[in-house]
C-alpha positions as CSV (number, residue, x, y, z in Angstrom):
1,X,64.4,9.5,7.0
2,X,62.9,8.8,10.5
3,X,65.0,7.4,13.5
4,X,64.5,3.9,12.5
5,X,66.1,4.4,9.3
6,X,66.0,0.7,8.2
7,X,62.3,1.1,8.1
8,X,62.3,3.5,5.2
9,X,65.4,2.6,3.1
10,X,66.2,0.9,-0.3
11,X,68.1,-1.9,0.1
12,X,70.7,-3.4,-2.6
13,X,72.2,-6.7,-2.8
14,X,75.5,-7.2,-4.3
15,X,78.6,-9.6,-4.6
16,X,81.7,-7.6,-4.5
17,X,83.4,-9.9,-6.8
18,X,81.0,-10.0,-9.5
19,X,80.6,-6.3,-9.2
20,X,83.2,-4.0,-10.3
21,X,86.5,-4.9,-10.5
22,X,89.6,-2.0,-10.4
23,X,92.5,-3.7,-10.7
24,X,91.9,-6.5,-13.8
25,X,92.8,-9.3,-11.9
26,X,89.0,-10.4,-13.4
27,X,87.4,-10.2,-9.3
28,X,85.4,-7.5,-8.3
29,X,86.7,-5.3,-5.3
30,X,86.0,-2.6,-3.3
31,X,87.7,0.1,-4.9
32,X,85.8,-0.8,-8.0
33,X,82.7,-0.8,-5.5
34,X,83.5,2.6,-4.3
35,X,83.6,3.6,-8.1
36,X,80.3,3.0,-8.6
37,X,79.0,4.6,-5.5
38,X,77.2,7.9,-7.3
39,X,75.5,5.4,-10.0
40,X,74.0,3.3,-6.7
41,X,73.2,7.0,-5.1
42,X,71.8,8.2,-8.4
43,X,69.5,4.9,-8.4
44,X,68.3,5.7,-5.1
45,X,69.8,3.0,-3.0
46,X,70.5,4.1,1.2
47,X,72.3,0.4,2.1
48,X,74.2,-1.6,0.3
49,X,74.3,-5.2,1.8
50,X,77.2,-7.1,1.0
51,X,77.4,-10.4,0.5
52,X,80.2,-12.5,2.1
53,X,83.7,-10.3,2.4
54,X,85.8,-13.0,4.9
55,X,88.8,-15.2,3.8
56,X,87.4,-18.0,2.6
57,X,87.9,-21.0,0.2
58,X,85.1,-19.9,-1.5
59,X,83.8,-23.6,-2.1
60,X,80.3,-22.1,-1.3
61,X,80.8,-18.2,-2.4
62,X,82.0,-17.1,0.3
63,X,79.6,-18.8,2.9
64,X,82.7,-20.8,4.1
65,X,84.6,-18.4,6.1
66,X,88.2,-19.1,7.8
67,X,89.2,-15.5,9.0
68,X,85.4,-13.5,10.7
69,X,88.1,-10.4,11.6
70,X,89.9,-9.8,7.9
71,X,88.4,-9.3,3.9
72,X,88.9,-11.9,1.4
73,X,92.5,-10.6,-0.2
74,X,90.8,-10.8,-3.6
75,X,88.6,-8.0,-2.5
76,X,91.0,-5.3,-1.3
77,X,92.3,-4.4,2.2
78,X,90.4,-3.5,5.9
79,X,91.8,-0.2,4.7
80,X,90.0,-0.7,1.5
81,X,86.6,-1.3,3.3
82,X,86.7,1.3,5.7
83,X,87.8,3.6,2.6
84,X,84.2,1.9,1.1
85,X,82.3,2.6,4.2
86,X,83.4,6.8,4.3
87,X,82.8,7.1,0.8
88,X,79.4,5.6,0.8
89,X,78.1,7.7,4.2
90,X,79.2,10.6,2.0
91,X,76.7,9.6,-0.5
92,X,74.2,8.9,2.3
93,X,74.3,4.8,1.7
94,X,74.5,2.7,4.6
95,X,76.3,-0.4,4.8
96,X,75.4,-4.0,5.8
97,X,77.6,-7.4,5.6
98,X,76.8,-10.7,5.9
99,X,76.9,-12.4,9.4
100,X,77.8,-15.8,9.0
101,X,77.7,-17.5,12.3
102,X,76.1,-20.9,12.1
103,X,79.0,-22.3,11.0
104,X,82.8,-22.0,10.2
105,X,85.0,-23.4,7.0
106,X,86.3,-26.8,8.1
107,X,90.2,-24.8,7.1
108,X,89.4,-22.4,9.8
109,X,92.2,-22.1,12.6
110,X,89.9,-22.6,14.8
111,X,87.8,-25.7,13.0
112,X,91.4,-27.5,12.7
113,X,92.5,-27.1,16.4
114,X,89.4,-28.4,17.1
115,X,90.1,-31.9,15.3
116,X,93.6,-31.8,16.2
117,X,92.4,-32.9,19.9
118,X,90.1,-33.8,22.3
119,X,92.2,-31.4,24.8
120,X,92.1,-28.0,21.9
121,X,90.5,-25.2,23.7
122,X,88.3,-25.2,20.6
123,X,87.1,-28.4,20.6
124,X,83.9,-27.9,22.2
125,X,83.4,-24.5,20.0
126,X,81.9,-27.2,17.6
127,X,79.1,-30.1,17.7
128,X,80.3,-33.4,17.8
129,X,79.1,-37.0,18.3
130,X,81.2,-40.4,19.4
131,X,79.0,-42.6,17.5
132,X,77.4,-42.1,14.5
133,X,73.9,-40.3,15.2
134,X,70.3,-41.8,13.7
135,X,69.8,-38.2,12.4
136,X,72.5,-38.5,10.4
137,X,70.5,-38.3,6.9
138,X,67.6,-35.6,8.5
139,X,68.1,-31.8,7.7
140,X,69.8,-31.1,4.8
141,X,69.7,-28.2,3.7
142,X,70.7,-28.4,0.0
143,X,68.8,-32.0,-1.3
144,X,70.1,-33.3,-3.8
145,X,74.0,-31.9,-3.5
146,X,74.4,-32.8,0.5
147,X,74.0,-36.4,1.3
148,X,74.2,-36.0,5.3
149,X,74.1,-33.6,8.2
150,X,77.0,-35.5,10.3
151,X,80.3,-36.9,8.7
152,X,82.8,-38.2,10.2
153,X,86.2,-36.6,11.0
154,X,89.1,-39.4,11.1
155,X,91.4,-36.6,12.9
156,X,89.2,-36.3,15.5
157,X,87.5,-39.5,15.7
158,X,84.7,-38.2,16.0
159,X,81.4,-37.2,14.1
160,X,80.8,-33.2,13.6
161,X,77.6,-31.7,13.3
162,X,77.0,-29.3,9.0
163,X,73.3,-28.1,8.6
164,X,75.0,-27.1,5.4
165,X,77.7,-29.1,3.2
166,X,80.3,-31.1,4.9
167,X,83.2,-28.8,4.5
168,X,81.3,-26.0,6.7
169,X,80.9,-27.5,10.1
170,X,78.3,-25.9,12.7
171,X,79.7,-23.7,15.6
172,X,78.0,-24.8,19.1
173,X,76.1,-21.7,20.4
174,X,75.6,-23.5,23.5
175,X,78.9,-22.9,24.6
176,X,79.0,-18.9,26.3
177,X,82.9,-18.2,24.7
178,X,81.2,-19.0,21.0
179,X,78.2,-16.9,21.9
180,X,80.9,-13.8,23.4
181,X,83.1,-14.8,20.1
182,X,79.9,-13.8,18.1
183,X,79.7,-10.2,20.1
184,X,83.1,-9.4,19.4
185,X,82.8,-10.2,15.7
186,X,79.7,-7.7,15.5
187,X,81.7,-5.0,17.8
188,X,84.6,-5.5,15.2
189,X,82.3,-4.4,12.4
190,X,80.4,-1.7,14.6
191,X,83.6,0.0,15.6
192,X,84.6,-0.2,11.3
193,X,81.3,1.5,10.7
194,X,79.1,-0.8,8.9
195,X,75.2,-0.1,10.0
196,X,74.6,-3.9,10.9
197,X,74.2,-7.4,9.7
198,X,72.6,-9.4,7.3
199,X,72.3,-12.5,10.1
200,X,72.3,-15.8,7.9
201,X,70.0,-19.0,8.7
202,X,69.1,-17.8,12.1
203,X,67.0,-21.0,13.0
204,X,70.2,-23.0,12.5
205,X,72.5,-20.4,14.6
206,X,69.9,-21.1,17.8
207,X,69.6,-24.2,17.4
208,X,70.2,-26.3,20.7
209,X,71.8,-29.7,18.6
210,X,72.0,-33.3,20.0
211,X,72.8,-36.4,18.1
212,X,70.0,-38.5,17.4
213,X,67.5,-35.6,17.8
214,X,66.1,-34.0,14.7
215,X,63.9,-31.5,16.3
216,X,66.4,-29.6,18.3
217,X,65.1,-26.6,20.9
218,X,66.1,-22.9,19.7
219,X,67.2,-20.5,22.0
220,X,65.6,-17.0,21.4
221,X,67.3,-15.7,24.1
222,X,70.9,-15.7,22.0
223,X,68.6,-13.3,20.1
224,X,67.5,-10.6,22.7
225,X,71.5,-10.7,23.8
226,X,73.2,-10.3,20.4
227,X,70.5,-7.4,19.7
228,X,71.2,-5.6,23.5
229,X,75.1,-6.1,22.6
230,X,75.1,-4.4,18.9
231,X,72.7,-1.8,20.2
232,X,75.0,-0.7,23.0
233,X,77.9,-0.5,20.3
234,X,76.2,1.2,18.3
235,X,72.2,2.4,18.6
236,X,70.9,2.8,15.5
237,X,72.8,-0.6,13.9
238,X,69.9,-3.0,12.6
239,X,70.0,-6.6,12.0
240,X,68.0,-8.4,8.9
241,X,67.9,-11.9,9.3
242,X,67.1,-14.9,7.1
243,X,64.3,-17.1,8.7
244,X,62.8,-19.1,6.5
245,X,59.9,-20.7,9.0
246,X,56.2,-21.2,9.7
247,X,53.8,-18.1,10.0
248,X,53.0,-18.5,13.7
249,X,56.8,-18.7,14.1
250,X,57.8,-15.5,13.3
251,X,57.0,-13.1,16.1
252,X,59.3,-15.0,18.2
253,X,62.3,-14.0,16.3
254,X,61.3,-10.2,16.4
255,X,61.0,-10.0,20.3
256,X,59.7,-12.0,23.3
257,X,55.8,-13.5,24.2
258,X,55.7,-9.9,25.6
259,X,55.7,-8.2,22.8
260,X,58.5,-6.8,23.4
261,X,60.5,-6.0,20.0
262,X,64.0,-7.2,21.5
263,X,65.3,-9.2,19.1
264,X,65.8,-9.0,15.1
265,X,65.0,-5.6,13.4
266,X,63.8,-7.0,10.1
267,X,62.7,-10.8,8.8
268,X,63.0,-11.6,4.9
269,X,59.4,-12.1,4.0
270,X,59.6,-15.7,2.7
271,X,55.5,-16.1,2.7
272,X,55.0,-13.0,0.4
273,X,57.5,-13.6,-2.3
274,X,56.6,-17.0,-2.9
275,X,52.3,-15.9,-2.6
276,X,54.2,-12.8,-4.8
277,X,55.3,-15.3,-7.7
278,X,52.3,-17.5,-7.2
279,X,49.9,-14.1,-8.1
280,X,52.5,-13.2,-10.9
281,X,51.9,-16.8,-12.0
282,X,48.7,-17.4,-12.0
283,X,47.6,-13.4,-12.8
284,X,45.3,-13.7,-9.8
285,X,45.9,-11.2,-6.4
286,X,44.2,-13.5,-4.4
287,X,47.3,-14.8,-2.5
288,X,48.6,-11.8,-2.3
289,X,45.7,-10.8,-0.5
290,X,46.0,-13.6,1.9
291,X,49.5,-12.9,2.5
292,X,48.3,-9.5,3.4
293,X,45.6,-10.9,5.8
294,X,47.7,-13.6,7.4
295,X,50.2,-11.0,8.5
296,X,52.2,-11.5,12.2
297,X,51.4,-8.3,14.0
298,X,54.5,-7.0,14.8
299,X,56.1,-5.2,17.9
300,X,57.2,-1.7,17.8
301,X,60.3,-1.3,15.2
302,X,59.9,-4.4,13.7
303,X,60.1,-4.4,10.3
304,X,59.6,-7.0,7.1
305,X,62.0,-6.7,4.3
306,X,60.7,-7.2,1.3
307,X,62.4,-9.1,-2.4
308,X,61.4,-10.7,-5.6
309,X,64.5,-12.1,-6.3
310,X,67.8,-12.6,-3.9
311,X,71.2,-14.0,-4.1
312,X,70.1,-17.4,-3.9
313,X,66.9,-19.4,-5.9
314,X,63.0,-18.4,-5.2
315,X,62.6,-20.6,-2.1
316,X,58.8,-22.2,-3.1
317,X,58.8,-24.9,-0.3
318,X,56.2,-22.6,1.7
319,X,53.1,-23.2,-1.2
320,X,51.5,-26.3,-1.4
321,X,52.2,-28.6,-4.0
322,X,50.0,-27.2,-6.8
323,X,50.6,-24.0,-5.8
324,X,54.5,-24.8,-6.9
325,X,53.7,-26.6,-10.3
326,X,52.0,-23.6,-11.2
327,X,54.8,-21.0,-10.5
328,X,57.4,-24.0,-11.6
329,X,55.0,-23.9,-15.1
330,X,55.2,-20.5,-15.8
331,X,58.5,-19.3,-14.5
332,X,60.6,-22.3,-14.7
333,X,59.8,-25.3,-17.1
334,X,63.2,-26.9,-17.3
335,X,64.8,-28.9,-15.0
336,X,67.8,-27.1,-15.4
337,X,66.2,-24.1,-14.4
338,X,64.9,-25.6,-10.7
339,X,67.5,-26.0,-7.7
340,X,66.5,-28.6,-4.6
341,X,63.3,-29.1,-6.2
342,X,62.2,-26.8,-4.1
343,X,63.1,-23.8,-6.0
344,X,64.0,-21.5,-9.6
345,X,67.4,-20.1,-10.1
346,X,66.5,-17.5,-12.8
347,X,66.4,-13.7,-12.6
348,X,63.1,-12.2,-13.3
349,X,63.3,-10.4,-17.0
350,X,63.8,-13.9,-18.2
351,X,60.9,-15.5,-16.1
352,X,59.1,-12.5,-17.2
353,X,59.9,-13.1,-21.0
354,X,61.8,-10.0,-21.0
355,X,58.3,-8.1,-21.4
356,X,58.9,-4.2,-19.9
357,X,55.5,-4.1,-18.7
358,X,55.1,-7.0,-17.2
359,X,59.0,-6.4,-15.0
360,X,57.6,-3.1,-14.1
361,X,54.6,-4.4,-12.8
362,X,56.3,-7.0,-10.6
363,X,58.4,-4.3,-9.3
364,X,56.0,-1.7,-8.5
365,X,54.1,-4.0,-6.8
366,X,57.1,-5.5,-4.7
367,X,57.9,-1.6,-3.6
368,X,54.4,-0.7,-2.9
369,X,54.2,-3.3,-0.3
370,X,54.5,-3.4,3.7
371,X,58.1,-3.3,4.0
372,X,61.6,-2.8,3.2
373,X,62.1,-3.5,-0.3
374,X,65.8,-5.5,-1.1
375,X,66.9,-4.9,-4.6
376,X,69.2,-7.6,-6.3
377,X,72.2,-5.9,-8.3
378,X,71.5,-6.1,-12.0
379,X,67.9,-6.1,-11.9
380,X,67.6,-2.6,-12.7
381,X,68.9,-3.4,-15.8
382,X,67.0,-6.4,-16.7
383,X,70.0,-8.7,-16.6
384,X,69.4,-12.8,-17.4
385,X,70.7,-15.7,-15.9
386,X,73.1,-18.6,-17.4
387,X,72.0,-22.0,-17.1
388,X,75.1,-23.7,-18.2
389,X,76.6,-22.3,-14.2
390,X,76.3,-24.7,-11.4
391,X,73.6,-23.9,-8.6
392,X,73.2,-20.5,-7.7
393,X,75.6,-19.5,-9.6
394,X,73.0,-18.7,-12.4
395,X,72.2,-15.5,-11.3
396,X,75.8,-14.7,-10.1
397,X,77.1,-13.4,-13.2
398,X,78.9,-9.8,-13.3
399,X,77.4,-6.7,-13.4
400,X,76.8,-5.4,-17.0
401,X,77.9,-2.0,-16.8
402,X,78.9,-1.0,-20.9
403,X,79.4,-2.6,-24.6
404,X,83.0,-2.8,-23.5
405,X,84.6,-6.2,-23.2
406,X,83.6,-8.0,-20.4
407,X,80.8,-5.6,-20.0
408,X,83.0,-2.7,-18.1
409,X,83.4,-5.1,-15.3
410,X,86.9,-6.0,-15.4
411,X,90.0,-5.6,-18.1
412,X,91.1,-9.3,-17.6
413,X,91.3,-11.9,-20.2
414,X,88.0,-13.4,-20.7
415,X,89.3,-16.8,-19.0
416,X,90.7,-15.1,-15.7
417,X,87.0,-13.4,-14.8
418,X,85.4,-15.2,-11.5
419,X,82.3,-15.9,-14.0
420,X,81.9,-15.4,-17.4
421,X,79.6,-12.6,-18.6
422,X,76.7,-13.4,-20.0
423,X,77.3,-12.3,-23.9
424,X,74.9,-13.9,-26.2
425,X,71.4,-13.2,-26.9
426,X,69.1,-10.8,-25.8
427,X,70.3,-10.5,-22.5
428,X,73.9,-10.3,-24.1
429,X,75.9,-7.1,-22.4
430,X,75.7,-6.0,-25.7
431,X,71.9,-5.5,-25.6
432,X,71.6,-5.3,-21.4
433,X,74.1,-2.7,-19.7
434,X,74.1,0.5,-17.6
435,X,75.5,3.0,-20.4
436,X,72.6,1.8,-23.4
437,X,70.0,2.6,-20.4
438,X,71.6,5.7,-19.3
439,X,71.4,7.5,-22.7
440,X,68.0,6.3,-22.4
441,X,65.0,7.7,-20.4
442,X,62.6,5.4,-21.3
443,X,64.8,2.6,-20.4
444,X,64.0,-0.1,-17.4
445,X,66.7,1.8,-15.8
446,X,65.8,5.3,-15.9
447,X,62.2,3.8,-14.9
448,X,63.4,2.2,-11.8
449,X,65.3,5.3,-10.6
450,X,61.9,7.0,-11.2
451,X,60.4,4.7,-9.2
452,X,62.6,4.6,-6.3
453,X,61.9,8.7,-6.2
454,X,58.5,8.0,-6.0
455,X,59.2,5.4,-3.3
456,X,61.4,8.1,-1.3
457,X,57.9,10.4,-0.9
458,X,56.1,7.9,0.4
459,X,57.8,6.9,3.5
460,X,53.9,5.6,4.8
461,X,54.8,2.4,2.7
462,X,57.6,1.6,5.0
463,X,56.8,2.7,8.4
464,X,53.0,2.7,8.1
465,X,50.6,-0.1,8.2
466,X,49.3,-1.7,4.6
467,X,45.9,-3.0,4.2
468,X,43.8,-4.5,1.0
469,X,40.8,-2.2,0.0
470,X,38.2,-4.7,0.0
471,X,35.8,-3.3,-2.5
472,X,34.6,-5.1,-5.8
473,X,37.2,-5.3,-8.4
474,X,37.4,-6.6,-11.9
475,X,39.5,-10.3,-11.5
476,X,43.6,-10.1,-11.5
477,X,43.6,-6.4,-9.5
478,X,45.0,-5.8,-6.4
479,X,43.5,-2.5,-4.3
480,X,45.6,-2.0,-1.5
481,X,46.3,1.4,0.4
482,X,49.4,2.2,3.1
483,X,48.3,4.9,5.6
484,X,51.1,6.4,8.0
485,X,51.8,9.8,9.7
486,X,52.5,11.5,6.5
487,X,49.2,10.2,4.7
488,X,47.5,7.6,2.5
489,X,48.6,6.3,-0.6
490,X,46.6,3.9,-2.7
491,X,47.8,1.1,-5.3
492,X,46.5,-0.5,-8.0
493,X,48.2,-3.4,-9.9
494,X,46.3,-5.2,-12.7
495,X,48.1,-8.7,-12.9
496,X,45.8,-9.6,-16.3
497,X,46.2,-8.8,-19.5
498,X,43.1,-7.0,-19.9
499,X,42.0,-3.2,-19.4
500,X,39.8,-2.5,-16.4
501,X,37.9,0.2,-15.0
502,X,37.8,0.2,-11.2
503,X,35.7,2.0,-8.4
504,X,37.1,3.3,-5.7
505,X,34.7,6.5,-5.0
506,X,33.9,5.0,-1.0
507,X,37.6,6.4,-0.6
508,X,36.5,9.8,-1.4
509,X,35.5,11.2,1.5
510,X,39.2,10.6,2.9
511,X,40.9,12.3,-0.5
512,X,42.4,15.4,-0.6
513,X,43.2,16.9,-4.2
514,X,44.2,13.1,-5.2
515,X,46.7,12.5,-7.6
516,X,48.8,10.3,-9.7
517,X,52.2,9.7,-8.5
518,X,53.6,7.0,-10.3
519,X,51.6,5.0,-13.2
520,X,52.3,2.7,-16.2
521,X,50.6,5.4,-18.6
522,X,49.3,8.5,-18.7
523,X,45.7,8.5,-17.1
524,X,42.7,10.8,-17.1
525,X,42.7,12.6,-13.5
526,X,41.7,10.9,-10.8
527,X,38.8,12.6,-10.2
528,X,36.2,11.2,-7.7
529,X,37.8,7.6,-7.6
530,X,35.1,5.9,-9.2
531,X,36.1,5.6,-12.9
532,X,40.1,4.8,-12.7
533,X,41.1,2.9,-16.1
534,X,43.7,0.7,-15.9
535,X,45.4,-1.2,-18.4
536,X,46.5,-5.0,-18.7
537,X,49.7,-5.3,-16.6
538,X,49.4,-1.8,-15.4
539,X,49.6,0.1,-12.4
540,X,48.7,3.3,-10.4
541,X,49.9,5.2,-7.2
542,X,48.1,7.6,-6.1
543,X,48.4,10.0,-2.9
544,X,45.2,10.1,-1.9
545,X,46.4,12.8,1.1
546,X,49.0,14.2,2.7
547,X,49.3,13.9,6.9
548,X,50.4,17.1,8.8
549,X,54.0,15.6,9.6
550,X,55.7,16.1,6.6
């Protein structure tokens, strides 16, 4: 893996406390974590980001935190975690938390000194207001469940400042001991050994807030200071932020209007996964292809990270209206299965109908792309959702690990478990879990680690550049090719139903001894690129050649 190892990694989301749980208290943990370590290494993963570990209420899963310096009891001890963090760099994983800054839990020490006192040293660590602000109904983040963006504190007689729900009130990053409160956290968690942060809503955290004024300034250059500070600490730590915004927004957040890449390591790339489900939707490339085209450049190190699905719903607020009802038509009909009518909160076998080729096809497309690829715990496995949880919730169940009760996740009673396991239907542990695919080679498990492999010898996918190969194609296939130091590889992905025959003999010239690395079927060779079947909802890697650093 090169020196910029984020650029090249696998990347797997989990909860701890729907992951594995040790002790059969019926929460995950991290010694039930570290259990499962050699299945994560066997899969392929080289960072494990962890969702929210902190103290916390858990009114929002963690996203409410009231100690930034401790774990969540439920979870195990700081011994516990660093225990976590040697026994995954034995395994070669990296590890990345959450870094949730924008905002505290209202039961924070420091939230309720605040309150207690216009005089608290901590008062001004916070946003507040004297009267109530005309913005006060402008910026929710969560429509629907959040009603306003400033309530009103009785204690304090004043009005405080929540992007997010009431009960998680916004820390002011205009004031410079917040901002050096923030560097200490990150050095905390440096100096434990974790290899960075998952930084979430970073347009919130910069945000320069006044009552009354909906359009507040950001200030980038919090940015280029947290990333000099982590660097110093430690220099190969990465950050991976959440920044959901406007393409010609972007390059800001990865470095200065000099190009310089000084800022975040890695963006989620919003724009693709929702032109991603809008092409799985409609069975037409086409906005891939844009997506592709439309592109920031980026400076030096900076690096997209790439997901189908995440921790929270498919954020579709960046297509256009139609664009929405067609992805909201084919991947989630029912109300109950949209969240802030912006968005799905289903996991993809079910949106997929639980059809193998078409989840394979989705995924090998997602890995083949510019970027980092994220991986959401349990879709390796095909797990579903369940509707009858609140929110985001849905896709929060436990991990399925066995035909064990409670799916192998925890001995509890049934009623003590954080969530219940999903144990009815076809996506029923009895059908879905980690030992039935194990046994099995063919299974969507044994294909993903397969996969992943593939993935691992082609490091041109993450640190080269990707382009489409715009040559004539039959409809619903996307030609694209990734070129880096170590050689071109070229992808096909047939979103349609139908087989195809494609020509891609201008390419030949550049080929050496081409070959099929990864495909949904076995093929006739290669040849000279200009008869390459393909099936309906298939796919084909190819190396085209090999570079001469290797």
């Amino acid at each position: 893996m090169g020196d910029r190892w984020y650029q090249e990694a696998v990347v797997y989301c989990l909860d701890v406390d729907t992951y594995a749980d040790s002790d059969g208290d019926g929460v995950g943990d991290f010694q039930g974590l570290i259990g499962r370590l050699d299945y994560l290494a066997r899969l392929g993963v080289t960072c494990l980001w962890l969702n929210p570990i902190h103290p916390s209420p858990n009114k929002d899963d963690g996203y409410d935190a009231t100690d930034f310096y401790n774990v969540d009891p439920r979870l195990g001890t700081l011994g516990d975690f660093a225990e976590l963090l040697h026994q995954a760099q034995n395994r070669g994983i990296r590890v990345i938390i959450d870094l949730v800054v924008n905002h505290t839990s209202d039961q924070h020490p420091w939230f309720q000194s605040a309150r207690s006192s216009p005089d608290s040293p901590y008062r001004d660590w916070y946003v507040w207001a004297d009267h109530e602000p005309a913005d006060r109904h402008q910026g929710m983040v969560f429509p629907g469940e959040q009603h306003e963006t400033w309530t009103y504190d009785r204690t304090a007689k004043a009005w405080f400042y929540h992007r997010f729900y009431k009960f998680q009130p916004d820390l002011n990053i205009e004031n410079p001991k917040v901002r050096a409160e923030i560097k200490k956290i990150t050095s905390f968690w440096l100096q434990l050994g974790v290899s960075g942060f998952r930084m979430d809503a970073v347009p919130f955290i910069i945000e320069k807030t006044e009552p009354g004024n909906p359009n507040a300034t950001k200030d980038f250059d919090f940015l280029t200071d947290l990333r000099q500070h982590v660097q110093w600490r430690r220099g190969d730590a990465a950050l991976l932020a959440e920044a959901n915004v406007e393409p010609d927004q972007l390059p800001v957040y990865f470095g200065d209007a000099a190009g310089s890449g000084n800022r975040i390591h890695m963006l989620f790339d919003f724009m693709l996964n929702g032109r991603l489900m809008l092409a799985l939707a409609r069975e037409d490339p086409e906005a891939i292809i844009d997506a592709l085209r439309d592109t920031p450049k980026l400076p030096t190190g900076g690096q997209w990270a790439t997901f189908l699905r995440n921790h929270d719903e498919i954020d579709l607020s960046r297509l256009t209206a139609d664009q929405r009802n067609d992805v909201l038509a084919r991947f989630g009909p029912d109300e109950n299965m949209q969240l802030y009518g912006r968005g799905i909160r289903r996991r993809l076998a079910p949106m997929l109908g639980n059809d193998r080729r078409h989840i394979e096809l989705a995924y090998a497309l997602q890995f083949s792309l510019r970027g980092t690829p994220v991986l959401r715990y349990g879709e390796e496995i095909g797990m579903g959702e369940d509707l009858s949880l609140d929110g985001r919730d849905a896709i929060r169940t436990p991990m399925q690990w066995s035909y064990k009760d409670n799916a192998g996740f925890s001995t509890a009673e049934p009623e003590k478990l954080i969530r219940p396991v999903i144990d009815k239907g076809e996506y029923g542990y009895q059908q879905v879990n980690v030992t039935a695919q194990r046994k099995d080679p063919r299974s969507l498990l044994g294909w993903f680690e397969r996969m992943i492999r593939t993935l691992r010898e082609a490091p041109e996918i993450g640190s080269g550049s990707t382009t489409h190969i715009d040559v004539p194609v039959p409809a619903g296939v996307l030609a694209h090719r990734a070129d880096g130091r170590t050689g071109t590889m070229v992808f096909l992905h047939n979103l349609g139903t139908e087989d195809v025959e494609i020509d891609l003999s201008t390419l030949a010239p550049e080929a050496d001894l081409p070959i099929d690395v990864l495909s949904d079927r076995h093929y006739e060779d290669v040849g000279k690129l200009d008869r390459l079947k393909l099936a309906g909802h298939g796919y084909r890697w190819i190396r085209l050649c090999r570079g001469g650093a290797l």
